[in-house]
C-alpha positions as CSV (number, residue, x, y, z in Angstrom):
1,X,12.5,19.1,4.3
2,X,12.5,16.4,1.9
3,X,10.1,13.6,1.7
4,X,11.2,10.2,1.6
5,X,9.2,7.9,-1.1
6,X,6.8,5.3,0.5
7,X,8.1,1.6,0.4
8,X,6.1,-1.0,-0.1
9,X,6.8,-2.8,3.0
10,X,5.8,1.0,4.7
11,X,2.5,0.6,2.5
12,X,1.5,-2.6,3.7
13,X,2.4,-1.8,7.3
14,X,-0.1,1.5,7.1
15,X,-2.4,-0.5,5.8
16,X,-2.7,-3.1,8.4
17,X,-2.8,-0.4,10.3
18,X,-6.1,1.3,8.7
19,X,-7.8,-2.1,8.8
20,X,-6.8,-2.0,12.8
21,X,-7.9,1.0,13.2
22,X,-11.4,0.5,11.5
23,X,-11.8,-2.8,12.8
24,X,-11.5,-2.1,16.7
25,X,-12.7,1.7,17.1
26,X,-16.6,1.4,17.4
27,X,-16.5,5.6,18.0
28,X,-15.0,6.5,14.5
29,X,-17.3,9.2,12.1
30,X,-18.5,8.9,8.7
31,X,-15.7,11.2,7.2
32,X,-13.1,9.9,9.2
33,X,-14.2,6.4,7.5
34,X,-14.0,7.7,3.6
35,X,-10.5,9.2,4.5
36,X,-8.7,5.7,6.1
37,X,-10.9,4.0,2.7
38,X,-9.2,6.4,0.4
39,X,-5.9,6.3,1.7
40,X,-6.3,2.3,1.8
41,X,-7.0,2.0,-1.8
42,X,-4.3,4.5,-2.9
43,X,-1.8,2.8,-0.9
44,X,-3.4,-0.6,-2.3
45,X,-3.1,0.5,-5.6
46,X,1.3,1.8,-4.7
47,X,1.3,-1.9,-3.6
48,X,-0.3,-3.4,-6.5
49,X,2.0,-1.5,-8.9
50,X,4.9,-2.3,-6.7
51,X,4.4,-6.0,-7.0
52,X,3.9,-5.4,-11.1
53,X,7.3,-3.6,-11.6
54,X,8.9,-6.2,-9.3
55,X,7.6,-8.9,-11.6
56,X,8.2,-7.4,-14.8
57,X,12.1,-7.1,-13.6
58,X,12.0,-10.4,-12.7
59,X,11.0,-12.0,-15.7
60,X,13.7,-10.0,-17.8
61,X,15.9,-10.9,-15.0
62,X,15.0,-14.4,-16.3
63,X,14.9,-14.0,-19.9
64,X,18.5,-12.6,-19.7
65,X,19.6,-16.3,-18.1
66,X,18.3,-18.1,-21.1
């Protein structure tokens, strides 16, 4: 089976999810916890370099209209 890459709107979407999760179950454990943190920063950090390659195409997008 082959695994389809992430997108970003998938990472946001799992993240909203993680702050749902954590924000309205009173009953979750202490390791449960550190696994939704660490999967919300890694997917934080996919989003973050998303957004950077998306600009940097944009602005030689740009440069190649001048």
């Amino acid at each position: 089976m082959t695994k389809q890459k992430q997108t970003y709107t998938e990472a946001v979407a799992e993240l909203e999810n993680i702050l749902t999760e954590l924000e309205n179950n009173s009953d979750i454990n202490m390791d449960e916890i550190s696994e939704r943190v660490k999967r919300a920063a890694f997917l934080m950090e996919f989003c973050k370099k998303q957004l950077h390659e998306l600009d940097s195409a944009l602005e030689k997008m740009m440069e190649n209209l001048d």
